[in-house]
ROMIDO-819216 format. One record per residue (C-alpha): x, y, z; residue in three letters. Coordinates in steps of 0.25 Angstrom, whole numbers, padded with zeros to 4 digits, always signed. Layout:
<nodes>
XYZALA ...
</nodes>
This chain:
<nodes>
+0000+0000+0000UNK +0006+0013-0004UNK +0002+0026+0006UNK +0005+0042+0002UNK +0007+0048+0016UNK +0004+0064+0015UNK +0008+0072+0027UNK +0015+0085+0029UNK +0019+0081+0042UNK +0032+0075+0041UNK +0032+0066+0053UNK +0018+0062+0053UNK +0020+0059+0038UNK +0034+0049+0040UNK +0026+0042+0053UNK +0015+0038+0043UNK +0023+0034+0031UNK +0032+0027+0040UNK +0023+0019+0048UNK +0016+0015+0035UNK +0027+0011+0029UNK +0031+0001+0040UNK +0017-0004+0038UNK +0022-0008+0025UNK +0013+0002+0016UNK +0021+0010+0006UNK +0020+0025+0010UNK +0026+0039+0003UNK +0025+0052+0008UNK +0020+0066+0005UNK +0020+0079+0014UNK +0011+0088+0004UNK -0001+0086-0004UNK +0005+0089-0016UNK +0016+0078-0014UNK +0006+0070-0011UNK -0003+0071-0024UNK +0010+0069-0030UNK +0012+0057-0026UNK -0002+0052-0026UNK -0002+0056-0042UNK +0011+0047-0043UNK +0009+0035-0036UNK -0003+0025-0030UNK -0006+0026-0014UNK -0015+0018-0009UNK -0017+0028+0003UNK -0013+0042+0005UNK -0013+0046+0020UNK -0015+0062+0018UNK -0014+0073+0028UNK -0025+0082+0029UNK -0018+0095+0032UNK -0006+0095+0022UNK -0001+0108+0018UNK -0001+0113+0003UNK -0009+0104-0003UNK -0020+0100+0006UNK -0024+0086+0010UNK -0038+0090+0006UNK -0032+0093-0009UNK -0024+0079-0010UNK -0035+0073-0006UNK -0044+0081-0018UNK -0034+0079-0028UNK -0034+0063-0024UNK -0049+0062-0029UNK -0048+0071-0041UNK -0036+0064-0047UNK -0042+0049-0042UNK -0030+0045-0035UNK -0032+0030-0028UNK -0027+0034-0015UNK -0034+0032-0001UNK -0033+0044+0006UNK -0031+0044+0021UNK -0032+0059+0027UNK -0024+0064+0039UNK -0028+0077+0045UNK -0027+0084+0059UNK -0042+0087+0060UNK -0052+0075+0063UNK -0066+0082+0062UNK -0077+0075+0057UNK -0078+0086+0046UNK -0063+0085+0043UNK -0064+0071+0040UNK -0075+0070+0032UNK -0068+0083+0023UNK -0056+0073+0022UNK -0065+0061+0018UNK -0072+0070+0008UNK -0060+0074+0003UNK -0058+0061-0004UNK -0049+0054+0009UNK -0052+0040+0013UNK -0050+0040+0027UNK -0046+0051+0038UNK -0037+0051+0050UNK -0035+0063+0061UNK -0023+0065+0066UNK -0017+0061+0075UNK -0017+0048+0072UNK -0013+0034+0076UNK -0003+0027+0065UNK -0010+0013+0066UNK -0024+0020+0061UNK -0019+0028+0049UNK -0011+0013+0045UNK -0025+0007+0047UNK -0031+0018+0038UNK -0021+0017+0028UNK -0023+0003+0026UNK -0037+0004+0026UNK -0036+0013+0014UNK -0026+0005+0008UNK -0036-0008+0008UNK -0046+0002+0002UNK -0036+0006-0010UNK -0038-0011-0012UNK -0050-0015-0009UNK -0049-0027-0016UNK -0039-0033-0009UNK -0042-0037+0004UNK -0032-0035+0016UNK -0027-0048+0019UNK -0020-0051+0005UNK -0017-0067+0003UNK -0011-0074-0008UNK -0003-0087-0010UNK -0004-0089+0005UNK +0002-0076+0007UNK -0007-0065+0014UNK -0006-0050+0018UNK -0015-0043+0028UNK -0014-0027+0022UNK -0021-0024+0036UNK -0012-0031+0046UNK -0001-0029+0036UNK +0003-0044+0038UNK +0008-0055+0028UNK +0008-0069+0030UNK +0012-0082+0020UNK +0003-0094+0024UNK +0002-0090+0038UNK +0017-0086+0040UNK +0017-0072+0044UNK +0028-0064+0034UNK +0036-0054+0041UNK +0036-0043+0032UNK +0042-0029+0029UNK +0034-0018+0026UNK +0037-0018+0010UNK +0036-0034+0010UNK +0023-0033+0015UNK +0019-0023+0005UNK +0024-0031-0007UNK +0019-0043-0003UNK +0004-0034-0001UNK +0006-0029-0016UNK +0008-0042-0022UNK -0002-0051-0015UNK -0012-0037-0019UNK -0007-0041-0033UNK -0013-0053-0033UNK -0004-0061-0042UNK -0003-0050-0050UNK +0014-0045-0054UNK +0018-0034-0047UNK +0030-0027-0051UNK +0041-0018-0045UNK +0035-0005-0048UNK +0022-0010-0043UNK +0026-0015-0029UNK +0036-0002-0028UNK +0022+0006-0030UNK +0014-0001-0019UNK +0026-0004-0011UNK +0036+0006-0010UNK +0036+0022-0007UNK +0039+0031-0018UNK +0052+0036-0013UNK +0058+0023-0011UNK +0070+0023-0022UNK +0075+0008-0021UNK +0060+0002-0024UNK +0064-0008-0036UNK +0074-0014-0027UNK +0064-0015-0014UNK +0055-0023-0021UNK +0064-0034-0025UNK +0071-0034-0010UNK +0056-0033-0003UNK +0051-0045-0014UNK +0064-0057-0010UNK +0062-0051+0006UNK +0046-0054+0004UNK +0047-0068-0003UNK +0057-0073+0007UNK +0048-0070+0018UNK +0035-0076+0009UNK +0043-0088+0008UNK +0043-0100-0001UNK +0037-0102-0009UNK +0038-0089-0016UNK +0026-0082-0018UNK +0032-0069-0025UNK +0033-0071-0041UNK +0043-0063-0048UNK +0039-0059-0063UNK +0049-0055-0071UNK +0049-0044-0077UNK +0035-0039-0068UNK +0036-0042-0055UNK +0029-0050-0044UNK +0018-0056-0039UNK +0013-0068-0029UNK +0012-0079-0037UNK +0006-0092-0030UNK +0018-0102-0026UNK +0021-0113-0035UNK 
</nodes>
């Protein structure tokens, strides 16, 4: 899951993206509205967590311009003020959910992956195939009952390819749902994070290379 971050607070801003990212979501930053439009326009987030009060460009007017242009991102508003009124401005506005600061960390995660469930509402939360499963929710894997010990970015490789469905997924397709935008060394990540990910799956291997396109899960021969 892939998560925009918009706060002109710089502290508050790093907490979030930070404990989202040991939550093994892939999280960029922006401290303006504009820089976030930017970024929205350039690449797919499946949540935006968006200050209210941002200076320059409103958070009011990123979430207008989010409608107008139809950009497929949920929208989780943060602002100071938690009056009735105010939330149901932010909801009109075009966000999906509201949260008054301050705010415990645990709820916004819960929020966010709320949001990101609804971006695929097709999938359910618990992912399974070829006796391997993925609860999005409880961010857990297991592999006929083992429980896999994963890292952040080894879970959320294994999530993309078991969402998939057999389908090949290529580099630049697990570096967009996977990675941050700002990570230089991602082609070499993805191979490093794929061989630490099939050793922990184990034998046999469930993690088909394509040449030439990629990878999927592929049921053991």
């Amino acid at each position: 899951m892939r998560v925009l971050v918009v706060e002109d607070e710089e502290f508050l801003r790093e907490m979030i993206a930070e404990g989202l990212r040991r939550d093994a979501l892939a999280v960029d930053e922006a401290g303006d509205g504009l820089e976030a439009l930017r970024r929205l326009r350039l690449g797919e987030y499946d949540v935006l967590v968006l200050d209210r009060d941002l200076p320059g460009l409103h958070g009011d007017e990123v979430c207008r311009q989010i409608v107008r242009e139809r950009l497929l991102t949920r929208v989780l508003m943060l602002t100071a003020s938690g009056t009735v009124r105010d939330r149901v401005e932010g909801l009109g506005l075009g966000a999906d959910d509201y949260l008054t600061k301050p705010f415990s960390y645990d709820e916004l995660l819960a929020r966010v992956l709320a949001l990101g469930r609804r971006a695929h509402p097709a999938l359910p939360p618990v992912l399974e195939r070829c006796g391997v499963a993925v609860d999005t929710a409880r961010r857990t894997a297991t592999r006929d009952g083992r429980r896999l010990a994963l890292s952040r970015k080894e879970f959320a490789v294994l999530e993309a390819l078991l969402r998939a469905e057999g389908a090949v997924l290529g580099n630049d397709d697990l570096i967009e749902q996977v990675w941050e935008q700002d990570t230089s060394y991602r082609t070499n990540a993805v191979r490093v994070t794929l061989s630490k990910l099939r050793a922990k799956l184990g034998e046999p291997q469930l993690i088909e290379t394509v040449p030439g396109a990629g990878y999927r899960i592929a049921d053991p021969l």
